[in-house]
C-alpha positions in Angstrom: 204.8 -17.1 35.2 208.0 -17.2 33.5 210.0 -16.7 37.1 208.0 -19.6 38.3 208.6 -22.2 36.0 212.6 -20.6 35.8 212.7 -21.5 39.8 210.8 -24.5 39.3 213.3 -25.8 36.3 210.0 -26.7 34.4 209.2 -24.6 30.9 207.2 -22.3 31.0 204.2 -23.9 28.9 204.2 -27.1 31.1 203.0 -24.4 33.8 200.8 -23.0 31.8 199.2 -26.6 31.1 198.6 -27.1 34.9 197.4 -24.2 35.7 196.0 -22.3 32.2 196.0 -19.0 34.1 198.1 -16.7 36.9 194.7 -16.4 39.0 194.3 -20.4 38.8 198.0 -20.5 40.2 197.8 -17.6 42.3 194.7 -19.3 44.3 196.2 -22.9 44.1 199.4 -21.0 46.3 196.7 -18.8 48.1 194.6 -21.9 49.3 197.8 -24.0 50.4 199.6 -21.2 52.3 196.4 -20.5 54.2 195.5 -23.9 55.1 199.1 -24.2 56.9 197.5 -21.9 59.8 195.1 -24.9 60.5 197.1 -27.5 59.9 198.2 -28.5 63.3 195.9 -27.3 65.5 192.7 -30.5 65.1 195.8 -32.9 65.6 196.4 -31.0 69.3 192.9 -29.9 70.0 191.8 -34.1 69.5 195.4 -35.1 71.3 195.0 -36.9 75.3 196.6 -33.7 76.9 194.4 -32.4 79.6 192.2 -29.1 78.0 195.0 -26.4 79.4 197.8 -28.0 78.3 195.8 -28.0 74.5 195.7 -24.1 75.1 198.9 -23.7 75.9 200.0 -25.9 72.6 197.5 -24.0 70.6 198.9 -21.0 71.5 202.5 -22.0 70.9 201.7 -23.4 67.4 200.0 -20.5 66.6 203.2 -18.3 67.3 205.4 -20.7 65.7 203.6 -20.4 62.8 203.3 -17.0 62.6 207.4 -16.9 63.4 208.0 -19.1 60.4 206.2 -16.8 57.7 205.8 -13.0 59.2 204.7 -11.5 56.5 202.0 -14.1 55.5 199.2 -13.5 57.9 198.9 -9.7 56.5 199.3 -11.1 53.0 195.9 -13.9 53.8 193.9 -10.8 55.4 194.8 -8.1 53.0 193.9 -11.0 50.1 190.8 -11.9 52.2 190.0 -8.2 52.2 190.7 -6.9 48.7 189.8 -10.2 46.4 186.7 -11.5 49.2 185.8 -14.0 45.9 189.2 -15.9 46.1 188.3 -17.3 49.3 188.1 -20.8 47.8 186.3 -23.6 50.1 189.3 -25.0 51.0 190.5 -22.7 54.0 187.0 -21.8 54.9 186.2 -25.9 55.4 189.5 -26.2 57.1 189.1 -23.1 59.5 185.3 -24.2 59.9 186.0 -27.4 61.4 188.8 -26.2 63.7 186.7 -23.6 65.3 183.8 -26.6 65.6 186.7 -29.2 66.9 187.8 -25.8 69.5 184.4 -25.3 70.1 182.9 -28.8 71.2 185.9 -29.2 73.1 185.3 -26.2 75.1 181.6 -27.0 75.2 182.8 -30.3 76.9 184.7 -28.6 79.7 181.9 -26.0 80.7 179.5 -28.8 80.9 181.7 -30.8 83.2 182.4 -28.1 85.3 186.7 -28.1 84.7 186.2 -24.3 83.4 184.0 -21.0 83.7 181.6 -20.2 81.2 182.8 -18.4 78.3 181.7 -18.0 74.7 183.5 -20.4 72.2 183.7 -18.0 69.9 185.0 -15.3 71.5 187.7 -17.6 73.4 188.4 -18.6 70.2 189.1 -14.9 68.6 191.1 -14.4 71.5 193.6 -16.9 71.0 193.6 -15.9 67.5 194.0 -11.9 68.0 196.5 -12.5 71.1 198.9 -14.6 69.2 198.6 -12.6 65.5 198.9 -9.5 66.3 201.8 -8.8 67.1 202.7 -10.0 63.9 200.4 -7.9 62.2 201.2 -5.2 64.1 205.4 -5.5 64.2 206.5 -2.5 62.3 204.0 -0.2 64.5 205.6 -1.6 67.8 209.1 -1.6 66.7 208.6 2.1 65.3 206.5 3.5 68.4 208.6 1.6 70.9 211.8 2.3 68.8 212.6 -1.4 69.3 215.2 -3.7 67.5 214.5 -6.8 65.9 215.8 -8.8 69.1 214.4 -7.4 71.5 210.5 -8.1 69.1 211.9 -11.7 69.3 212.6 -11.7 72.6 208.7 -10.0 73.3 207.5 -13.2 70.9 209.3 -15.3 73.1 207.7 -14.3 76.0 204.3 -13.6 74.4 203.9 -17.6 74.4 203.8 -18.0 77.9 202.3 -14.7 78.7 199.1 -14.8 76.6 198.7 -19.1 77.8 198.7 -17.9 81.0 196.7 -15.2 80.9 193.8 -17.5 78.3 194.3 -20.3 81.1 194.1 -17.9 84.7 190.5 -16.5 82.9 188.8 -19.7 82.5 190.0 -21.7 85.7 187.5 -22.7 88.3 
């Protein structure tokens, strides 16, 4: 608590007045960091573009969100994993009503015949596990590939188009 309020240039019992406790902080940080992952995504999924072209930007925000903070997806999931009671309502609301947003909107497509049939949900892991693993899973590839940092940049880069176009090829007509 003391580094905090040092880099915030606040004293340290006006942070302690706000927040009374580390934990109160702690899940005030955890609930904001974790609500960035769904930030942009309802604003894309609800846009005017045509339903492949909100894939393709899903999937593209989702890597550019992962590029901007590596290390926070394994931070949420091992937090998610070891302290399951911090999972405040916040990010589960927010993560709730993009998957419903996602899933009405593929619900609309099938119905109309513009795609196959596929499970929301599953579609919806997809995206998910296709654009955050390779996060979660960097040191494993650069280690077992023996790969330098640019060439994992340049394998992000190409991941974008890669995993929309395989997503896109799987549910056309």
């Amino acid at each position: 608590m003391c580094d905090i309020a040092k880099t915030a240039h606040i004293n340290q019992a006006l942070l302690h007045y706000y927040f009374r406790t580390k934990g109160k902080l702690f899940a005030m940080i955890f609930d904001q960091e974790s609500q960035k992952f769904q930030s942009n995504l309802i604003s894309i999924l609800t846009s005017d573009s045509p339903f492949f072209e909100k894939l393709r930007r899903m999937v593209e925000e989702e890597i550019a969100k992962m590029r901007s903070a590596p290390y926070l997806p394994m931070f949420i999931l091992n937090e998610m994993h070891s302290n399951p009671e911090r999972q405040c309502a916040g990010p589960r609301e927010s993560h709730a009503r993009v998957y419903k947003v996602f899933r009405d909107l593929v619900e609309k497509e099938q119905a109309a015949g513009r795609i196959l049939p596929v499970c929301p949900r599953q579609l919806f892991l997809s995206i998910m596990g296709l654009t955050m693993f390779p996060f979660l899973a960097q040191p494993m590839y650069q280690a077992a590939l023996e790969a330098e940092h640019e060439s994992f940049e340049q394998l992000i880069d190409d991941r974008v188009a890669h995993v929309s176009n395989m997503i896109i090829r799987s549910l056309q007509v």
